[in-house]
N, CA, C and O atoms as a GROMACS GRO file, in nm:
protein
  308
    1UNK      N    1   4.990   7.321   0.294
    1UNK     CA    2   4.922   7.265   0.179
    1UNK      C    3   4.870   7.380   0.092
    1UNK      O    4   4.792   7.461   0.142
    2UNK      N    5   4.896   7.387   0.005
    2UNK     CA    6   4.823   7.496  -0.148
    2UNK      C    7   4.686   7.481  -0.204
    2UNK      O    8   4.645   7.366  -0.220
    3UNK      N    9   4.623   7.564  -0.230
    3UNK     CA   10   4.449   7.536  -0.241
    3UNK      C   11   4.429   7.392  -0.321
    3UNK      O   12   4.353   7.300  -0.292
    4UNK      N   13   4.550   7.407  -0.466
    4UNK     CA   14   4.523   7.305  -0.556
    4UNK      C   15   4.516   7.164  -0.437
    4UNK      O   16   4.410   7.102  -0.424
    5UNK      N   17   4.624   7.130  -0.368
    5UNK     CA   18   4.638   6.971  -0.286
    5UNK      C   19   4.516   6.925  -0.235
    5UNK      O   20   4.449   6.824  -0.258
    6UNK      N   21   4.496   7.082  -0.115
    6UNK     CA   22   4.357   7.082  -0.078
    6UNK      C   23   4.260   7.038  -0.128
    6UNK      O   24   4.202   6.949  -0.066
    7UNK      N   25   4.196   7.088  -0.281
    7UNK     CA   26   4.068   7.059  -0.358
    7UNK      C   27   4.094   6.922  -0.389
    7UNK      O   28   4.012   6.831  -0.373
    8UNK      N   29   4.246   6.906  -0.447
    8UNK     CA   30   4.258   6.718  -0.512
    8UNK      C   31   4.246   6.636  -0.355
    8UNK      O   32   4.221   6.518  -0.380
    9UNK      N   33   4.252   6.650  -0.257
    9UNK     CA   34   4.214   6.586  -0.140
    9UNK      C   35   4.095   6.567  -0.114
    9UNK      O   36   4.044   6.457  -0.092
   10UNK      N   37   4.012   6.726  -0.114
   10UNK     CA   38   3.882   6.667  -0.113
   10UNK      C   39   3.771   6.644  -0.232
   10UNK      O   40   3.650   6.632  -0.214
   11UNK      N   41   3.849   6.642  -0.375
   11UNK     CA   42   3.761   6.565  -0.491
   11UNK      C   43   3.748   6.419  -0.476
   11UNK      O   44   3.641   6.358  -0.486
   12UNK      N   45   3.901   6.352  -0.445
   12UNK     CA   46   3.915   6.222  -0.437
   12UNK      C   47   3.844   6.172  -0.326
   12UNK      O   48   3.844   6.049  -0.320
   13UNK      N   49   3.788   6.227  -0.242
   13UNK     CA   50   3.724   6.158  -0.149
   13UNK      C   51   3.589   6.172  -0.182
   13UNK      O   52   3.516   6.147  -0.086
   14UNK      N   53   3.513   6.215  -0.315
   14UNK     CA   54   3.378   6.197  -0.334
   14UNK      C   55   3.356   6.067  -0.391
   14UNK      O   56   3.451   5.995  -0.421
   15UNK      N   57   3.248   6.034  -0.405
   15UNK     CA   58   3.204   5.926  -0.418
   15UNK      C   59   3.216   5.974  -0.593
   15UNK      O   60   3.211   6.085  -0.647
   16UNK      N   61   3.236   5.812  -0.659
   16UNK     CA   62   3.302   5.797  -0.801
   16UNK      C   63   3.243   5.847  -0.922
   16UNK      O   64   3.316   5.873  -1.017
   17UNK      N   65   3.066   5.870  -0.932
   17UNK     CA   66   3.073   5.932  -1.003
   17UNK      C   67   3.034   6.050  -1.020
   17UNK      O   68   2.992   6.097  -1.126
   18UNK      N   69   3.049   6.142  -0.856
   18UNK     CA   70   3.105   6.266  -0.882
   18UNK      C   71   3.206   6.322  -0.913
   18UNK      O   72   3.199   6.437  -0.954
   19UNK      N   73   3.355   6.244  -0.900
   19UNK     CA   74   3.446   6.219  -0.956
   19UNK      C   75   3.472   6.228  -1.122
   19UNK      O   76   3.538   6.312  -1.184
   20UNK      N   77   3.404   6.126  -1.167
   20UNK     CA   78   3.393   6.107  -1.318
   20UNK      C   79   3.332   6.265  -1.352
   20UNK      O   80   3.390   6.362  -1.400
   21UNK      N   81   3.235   6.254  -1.321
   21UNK     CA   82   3.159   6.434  -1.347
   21UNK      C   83   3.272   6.533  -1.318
   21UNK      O   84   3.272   6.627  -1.398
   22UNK      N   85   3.351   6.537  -1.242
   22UNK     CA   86   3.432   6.655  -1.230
   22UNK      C   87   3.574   6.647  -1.349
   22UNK      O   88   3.643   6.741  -1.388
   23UNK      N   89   3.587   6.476  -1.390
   23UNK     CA   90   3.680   6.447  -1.449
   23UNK      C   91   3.660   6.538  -1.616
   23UNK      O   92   3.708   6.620  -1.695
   24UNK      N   93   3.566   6.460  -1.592
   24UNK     CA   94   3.475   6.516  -1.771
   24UNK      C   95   3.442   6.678  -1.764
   24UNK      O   96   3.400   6.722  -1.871
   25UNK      N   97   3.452   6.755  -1.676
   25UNK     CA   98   3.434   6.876  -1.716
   25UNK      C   99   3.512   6.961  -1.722
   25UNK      O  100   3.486   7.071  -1.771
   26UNK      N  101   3.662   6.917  -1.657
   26UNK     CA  102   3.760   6.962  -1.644
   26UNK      C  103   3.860   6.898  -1.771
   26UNK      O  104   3.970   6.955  -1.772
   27UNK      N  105   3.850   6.832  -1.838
   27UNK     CA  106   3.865   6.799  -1.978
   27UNK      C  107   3.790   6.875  -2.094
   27UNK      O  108   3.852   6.919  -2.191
   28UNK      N  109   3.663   6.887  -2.081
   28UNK     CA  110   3.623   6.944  -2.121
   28UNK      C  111   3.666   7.107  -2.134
   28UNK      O  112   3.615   7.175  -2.223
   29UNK      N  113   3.748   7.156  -2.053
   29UNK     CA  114   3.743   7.284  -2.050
   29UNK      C  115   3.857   7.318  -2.116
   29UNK      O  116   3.878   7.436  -2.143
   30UNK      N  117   3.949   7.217  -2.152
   30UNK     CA  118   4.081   7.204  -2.177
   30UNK      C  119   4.087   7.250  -2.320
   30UNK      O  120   4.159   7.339  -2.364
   31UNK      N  121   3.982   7.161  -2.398
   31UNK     CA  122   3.975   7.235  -2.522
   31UNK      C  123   3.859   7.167  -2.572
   31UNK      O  124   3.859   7.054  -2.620
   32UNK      N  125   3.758   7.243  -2.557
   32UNK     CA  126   3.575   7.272  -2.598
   32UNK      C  127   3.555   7.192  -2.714
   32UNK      O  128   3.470   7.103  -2.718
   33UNK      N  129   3.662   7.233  -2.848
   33UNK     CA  130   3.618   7.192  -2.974
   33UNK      C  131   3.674   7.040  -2.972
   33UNK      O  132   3.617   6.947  -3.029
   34UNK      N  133   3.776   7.031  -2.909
   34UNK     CA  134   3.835   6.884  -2.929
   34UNK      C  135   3.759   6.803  -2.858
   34UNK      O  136   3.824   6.698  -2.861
   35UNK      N  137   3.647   6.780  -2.786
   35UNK     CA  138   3.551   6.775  -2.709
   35UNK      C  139   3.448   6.740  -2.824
   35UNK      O  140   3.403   6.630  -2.853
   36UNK      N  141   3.427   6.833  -2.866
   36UNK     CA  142   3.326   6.825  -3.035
   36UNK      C  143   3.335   6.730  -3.109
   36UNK      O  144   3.252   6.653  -3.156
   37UNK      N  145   3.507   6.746  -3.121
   37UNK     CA  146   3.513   6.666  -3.254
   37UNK      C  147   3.508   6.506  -3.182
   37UNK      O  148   3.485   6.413  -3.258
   38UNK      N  149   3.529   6.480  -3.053
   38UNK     CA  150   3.564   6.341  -2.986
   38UNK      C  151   3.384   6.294  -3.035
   38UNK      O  152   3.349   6.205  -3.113
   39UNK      N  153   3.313   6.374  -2.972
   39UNK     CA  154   3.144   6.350  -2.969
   39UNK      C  155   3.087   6.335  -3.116
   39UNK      O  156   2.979   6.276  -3.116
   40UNK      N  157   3.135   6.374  -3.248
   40UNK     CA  158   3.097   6.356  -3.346
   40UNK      C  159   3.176   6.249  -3.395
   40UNK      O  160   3.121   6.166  -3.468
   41UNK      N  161   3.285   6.238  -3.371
   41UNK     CA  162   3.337   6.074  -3.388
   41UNK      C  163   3.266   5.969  -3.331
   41UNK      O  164   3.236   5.880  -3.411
   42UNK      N  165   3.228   5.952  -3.210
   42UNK     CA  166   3.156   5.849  -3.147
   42UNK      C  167   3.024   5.840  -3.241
   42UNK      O  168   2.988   5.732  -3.288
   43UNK      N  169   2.952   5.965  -3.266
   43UNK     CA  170   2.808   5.948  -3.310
   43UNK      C  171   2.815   5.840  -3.434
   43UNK      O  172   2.750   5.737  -3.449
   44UNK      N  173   2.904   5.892  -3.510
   44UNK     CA  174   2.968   5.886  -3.623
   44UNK      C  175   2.952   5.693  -3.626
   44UNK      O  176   2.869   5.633  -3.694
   45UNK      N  177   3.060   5.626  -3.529
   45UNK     CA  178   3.121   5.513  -3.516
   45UNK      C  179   2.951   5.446  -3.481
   45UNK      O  180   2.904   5.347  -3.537
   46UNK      N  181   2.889   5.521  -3.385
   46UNK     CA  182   2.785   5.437  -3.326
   46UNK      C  183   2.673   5.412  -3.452
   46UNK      O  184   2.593   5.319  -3.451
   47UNK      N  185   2.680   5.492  -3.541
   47UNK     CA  186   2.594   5.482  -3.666
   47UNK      C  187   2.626   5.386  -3.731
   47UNK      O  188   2.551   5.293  -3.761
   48UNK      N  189   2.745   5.398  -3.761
   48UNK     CA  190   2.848   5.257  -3.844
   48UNK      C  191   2.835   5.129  -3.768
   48UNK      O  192   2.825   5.024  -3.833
   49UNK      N  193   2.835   5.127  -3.665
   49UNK     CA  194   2.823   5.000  -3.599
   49UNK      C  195   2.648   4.968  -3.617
   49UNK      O  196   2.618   4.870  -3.686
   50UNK      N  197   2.551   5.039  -3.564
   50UNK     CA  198   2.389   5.008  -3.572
   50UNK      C  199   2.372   4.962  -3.703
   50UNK      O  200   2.309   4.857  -3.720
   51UNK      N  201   2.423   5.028  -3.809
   51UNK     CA  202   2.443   4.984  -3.940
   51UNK      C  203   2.456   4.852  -3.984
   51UNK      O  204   2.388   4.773  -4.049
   52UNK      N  205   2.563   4.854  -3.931
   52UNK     CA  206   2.643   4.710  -3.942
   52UNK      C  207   2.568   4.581  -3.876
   52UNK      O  208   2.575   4.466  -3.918
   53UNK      N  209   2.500   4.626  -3.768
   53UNK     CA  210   2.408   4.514  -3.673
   53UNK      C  211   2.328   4.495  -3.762
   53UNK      O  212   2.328   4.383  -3.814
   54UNK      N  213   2.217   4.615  -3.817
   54UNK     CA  214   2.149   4.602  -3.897
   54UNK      C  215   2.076   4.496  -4.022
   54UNK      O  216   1.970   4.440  -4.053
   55UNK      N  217   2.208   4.514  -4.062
   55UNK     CA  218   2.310   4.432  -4.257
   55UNK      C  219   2.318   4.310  -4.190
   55UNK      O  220   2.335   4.216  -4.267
   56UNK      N  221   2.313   4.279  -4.067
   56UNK     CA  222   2.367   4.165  -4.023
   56UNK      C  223   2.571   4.106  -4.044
   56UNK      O  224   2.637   4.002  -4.040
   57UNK      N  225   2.589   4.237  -4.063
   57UNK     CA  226   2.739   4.205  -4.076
   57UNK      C  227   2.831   4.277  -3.966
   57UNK      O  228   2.948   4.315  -3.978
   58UNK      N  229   2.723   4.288  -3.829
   58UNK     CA  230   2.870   4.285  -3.758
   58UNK      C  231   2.806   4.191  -3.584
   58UNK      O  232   2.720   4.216  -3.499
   59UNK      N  233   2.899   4.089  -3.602
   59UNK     CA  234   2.846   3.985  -3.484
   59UNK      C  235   2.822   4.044  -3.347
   59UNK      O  236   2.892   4.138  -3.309
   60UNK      N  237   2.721   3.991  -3.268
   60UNK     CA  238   2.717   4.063  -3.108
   60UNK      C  239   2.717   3.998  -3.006
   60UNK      O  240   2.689   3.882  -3.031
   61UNK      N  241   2.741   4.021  -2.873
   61UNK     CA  242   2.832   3.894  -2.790
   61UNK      C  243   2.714   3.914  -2.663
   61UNK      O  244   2.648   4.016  -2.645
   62UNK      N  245   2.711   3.817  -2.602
   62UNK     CA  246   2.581   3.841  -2.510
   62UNK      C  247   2.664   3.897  -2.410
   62UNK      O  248   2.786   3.886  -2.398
   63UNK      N  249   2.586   3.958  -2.340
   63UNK     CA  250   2.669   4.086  -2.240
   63UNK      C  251   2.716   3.965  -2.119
   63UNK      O  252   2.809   3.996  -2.044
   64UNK      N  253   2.653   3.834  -2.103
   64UNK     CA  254   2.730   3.749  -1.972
   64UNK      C  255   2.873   3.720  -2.004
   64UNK      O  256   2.960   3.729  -1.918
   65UNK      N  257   2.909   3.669  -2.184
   65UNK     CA  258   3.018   3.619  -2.271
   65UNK      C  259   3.118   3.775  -2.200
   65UNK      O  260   3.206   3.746  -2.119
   66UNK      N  261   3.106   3.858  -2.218
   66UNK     CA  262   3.136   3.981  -2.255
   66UNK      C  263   3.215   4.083  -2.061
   66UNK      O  264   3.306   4.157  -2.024
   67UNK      N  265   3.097   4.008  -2.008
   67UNK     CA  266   3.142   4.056  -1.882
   67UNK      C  267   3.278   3.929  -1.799
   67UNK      O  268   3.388   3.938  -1.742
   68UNK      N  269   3.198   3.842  -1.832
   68UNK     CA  270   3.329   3.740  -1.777
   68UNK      C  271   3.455   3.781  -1.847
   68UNK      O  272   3.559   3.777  -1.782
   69UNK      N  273   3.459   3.821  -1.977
   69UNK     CA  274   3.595   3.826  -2.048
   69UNK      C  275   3.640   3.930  -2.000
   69UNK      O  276   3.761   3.917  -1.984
   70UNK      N  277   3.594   4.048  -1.962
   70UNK     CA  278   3.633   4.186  -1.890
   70UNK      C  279   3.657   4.129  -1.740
   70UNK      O  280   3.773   4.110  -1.704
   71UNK      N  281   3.608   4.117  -1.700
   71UNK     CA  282   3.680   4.055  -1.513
   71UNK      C  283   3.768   3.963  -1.582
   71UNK      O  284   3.867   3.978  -1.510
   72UNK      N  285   3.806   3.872  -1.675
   72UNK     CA  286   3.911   3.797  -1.647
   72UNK      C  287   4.058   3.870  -1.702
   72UNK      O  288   4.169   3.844  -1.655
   73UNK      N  289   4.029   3.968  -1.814
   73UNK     CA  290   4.169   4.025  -1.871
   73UNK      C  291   4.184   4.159  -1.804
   73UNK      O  292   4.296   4.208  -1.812
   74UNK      N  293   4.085   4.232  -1.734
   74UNK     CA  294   4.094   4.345  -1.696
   74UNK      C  295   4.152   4.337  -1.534
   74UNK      O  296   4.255   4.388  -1.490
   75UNK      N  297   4.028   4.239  -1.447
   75UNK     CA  298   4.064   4.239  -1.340
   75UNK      C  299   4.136   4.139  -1.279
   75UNK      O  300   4.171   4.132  -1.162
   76UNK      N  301   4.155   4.060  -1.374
   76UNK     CA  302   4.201   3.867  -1.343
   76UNK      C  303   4.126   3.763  -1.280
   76UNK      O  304   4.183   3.664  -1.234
   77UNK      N  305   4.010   3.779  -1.275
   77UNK     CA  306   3.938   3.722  -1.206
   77UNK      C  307   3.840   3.585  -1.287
   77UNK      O  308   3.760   3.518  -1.221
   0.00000   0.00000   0.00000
């Protein structure tokens, strides 16, 4: 086995969101600024949307509506 198999053997066996943490930093390293620009897009979108709640022109779904619809198209349930 080669160091890389090794380490992906024992990342995948951490619990998930040390996982996610290792996912995101190792993306991160890939390219820093594209990283930037992802994080100033979101800020960006999340402004436009608070905005929009705001004005009263953008509708919001109660998180029970919202979770059933995610377990039923995501997980089938």
């Amino acid at each position: 086995m080669n160091d890389v198999t090794t380490l992906l053997e024992q990342v995948l066996n951490l619990p998930e969101h040390d996982r996610a943490e290792i996912a995101n930093r190792l993306l991160e390293s890939l390219d820093p600024e594209a990283q930037r620009d992802v994080d100033q897009a979101w800020a960006e979108e999340i402004e436009r949307r608070c905005a929009a709640v705001d004005a009263g022109t953008l509708a919001t779904c109660d998180w029970k509506d919202v979770r059933a619809r995610i377990e039923r198209d995501i997980f089938g349930r």
